[in-house]
N, C-alpha and C positions, 0 to 999 in steps of 0.2 A: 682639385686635390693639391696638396702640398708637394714641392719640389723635392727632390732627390736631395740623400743626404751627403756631406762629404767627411772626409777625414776626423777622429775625435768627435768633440762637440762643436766644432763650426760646419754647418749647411753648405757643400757649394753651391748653391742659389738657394733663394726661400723664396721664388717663384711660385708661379700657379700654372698648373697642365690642365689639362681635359683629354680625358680617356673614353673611348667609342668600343663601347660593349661588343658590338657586332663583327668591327675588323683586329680590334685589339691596339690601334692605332693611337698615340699617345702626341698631343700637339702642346708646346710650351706656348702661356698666353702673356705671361709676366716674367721678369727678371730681376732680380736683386744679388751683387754677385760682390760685393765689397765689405769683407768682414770686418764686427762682424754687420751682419746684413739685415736690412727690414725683414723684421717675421711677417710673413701672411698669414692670416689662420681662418678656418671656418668659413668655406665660401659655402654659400646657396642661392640657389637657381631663383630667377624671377617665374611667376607663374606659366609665362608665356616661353621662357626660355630666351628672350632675348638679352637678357642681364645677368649679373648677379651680383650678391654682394659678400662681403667681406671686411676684417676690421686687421689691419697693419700696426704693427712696435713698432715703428721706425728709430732709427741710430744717428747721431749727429757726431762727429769727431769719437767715435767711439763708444757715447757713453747714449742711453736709451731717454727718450724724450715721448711727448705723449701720445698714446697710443690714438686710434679714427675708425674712422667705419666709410665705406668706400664701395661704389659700384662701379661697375666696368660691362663694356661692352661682350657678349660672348666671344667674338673673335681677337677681344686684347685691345682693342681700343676705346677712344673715351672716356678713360680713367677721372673719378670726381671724387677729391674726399667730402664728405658730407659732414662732418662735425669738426668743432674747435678742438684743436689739441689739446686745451687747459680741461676741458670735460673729460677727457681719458677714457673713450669711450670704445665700447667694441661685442662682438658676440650677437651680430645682428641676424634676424630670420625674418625674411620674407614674410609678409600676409598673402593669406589663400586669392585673396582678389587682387592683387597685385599693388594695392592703396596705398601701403603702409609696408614702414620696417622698423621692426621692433630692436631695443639695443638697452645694454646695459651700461655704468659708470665702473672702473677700476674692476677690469674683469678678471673670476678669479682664478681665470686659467695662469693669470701674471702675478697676481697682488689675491696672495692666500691668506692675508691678516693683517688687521688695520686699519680699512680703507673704508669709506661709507659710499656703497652701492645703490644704485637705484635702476631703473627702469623707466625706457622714454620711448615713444613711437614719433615718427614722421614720416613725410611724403618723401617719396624715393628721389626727388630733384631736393630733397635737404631743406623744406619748406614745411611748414605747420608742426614743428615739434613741443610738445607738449610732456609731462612726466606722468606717468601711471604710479610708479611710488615714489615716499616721500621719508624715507626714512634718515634720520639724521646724525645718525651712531651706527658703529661697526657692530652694535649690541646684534641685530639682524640686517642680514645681507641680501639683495635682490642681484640673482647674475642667471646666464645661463637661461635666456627666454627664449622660448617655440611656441611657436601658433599652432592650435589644435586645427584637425584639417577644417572644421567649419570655418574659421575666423573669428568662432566669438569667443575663446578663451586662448591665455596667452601661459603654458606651464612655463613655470622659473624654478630656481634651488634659492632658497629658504637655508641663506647659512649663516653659523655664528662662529664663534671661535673652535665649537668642538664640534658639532655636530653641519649637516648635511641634509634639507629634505623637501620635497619635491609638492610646491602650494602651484594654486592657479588663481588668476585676476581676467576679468573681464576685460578684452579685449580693448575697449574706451577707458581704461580704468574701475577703481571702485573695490570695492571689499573681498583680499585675498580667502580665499580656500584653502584646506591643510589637506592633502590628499595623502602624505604618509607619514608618520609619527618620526620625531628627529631620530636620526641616526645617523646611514653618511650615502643618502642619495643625491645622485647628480644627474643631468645632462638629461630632463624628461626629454620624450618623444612620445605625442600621443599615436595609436594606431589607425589610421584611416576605415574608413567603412568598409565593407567587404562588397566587392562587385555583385550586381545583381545583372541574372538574365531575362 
């Protein structure tokens, strides 16, 4: 989870914690304390639990430079960025079998207009990246992807300048699906199966 806020709109850290349901016990795993400070945003868990990943804004003399996508150790160490900064990349989610992470171009949690988004997967050491879309205009936007709990479909938000909506692409890539009519849906999350006894 994201670090504690401070004063106004600067963060005193934009860290990353882990919180334990059971004792209530909250552990800082990351630090950023130099306003203002690298955003972290959007971590998730690797299937196993031993990773996770996350995509970082990092700051240079002040002024914002390009954004990554990064795994880390559960306990805060072995921090790796995975992509080039010129890619501007981020909003990554884990695959169900632990293979693949999926990530987006100019995410639009930062860059709400203007920007031409896509969608890429690779191995979690930063190795066999490939792009699932290919779009070449801000006309439609590819951001905002999760793995459905099988693995074999990947939802994303389908946005343009006005509108907001929620398609899926085959997990390898290949031909989107339009699962809700534009308006101004974001952030899918499919629901997992229901336990059976």
């Amino acid at each position: 989870m994201p670090g504690p806020v401070g004063v106004g709109d600067v963060p005193s850290d934009c860290g990353l914690w882990i919180g334990e349901l059971s004792s209530g016990a909250v552990t800082q795993i990351s630090s950023n304390t130099d306003p203002p400070c690298d955003r972290e945003y959007n971590p998730h868990w690797s299937p196993d639990g031993s990773q996770f990943t996350y995509w970082r804004y990092p700051y240079e003399e002040g002024q914002p430079t390009g954004t990554g996508v990064f795994v880390m150790n559960a306990d805060g160490t072995g921090e790796r960025r995975l992509t080039d900064p010129a890619m501007v990349a981020g909003e990554p989610d884990w695959s169900p079998d632990g293979e693949w992470i999926v990530f987006d171009t100019y995410p639009l949690h930062e860059f709400q207009c203007c920007q031409v988004s896509n969608l890429y997967r690779m191995h979690p050491d930063g190795s066999g990246m490939e792009p699932l879309t290919h779009y070449v205009t801000d006309d439609l936007r590819a951001t905002q992807p999760r793995y459905t709990p099988d693995g074999a479909w990947i939802v994303f938000t389908a946005a343009t300048r006005f509108t907001r909506g929620l398609w899926a692409i085959p997990a390898a890539g290949g031909e989107p699906i339009i699962l809700t009519a534009a308006n101004v849906y974001t952030h899918g999350t499919w629901q997992p199966a229901p336990a059976t006894s």
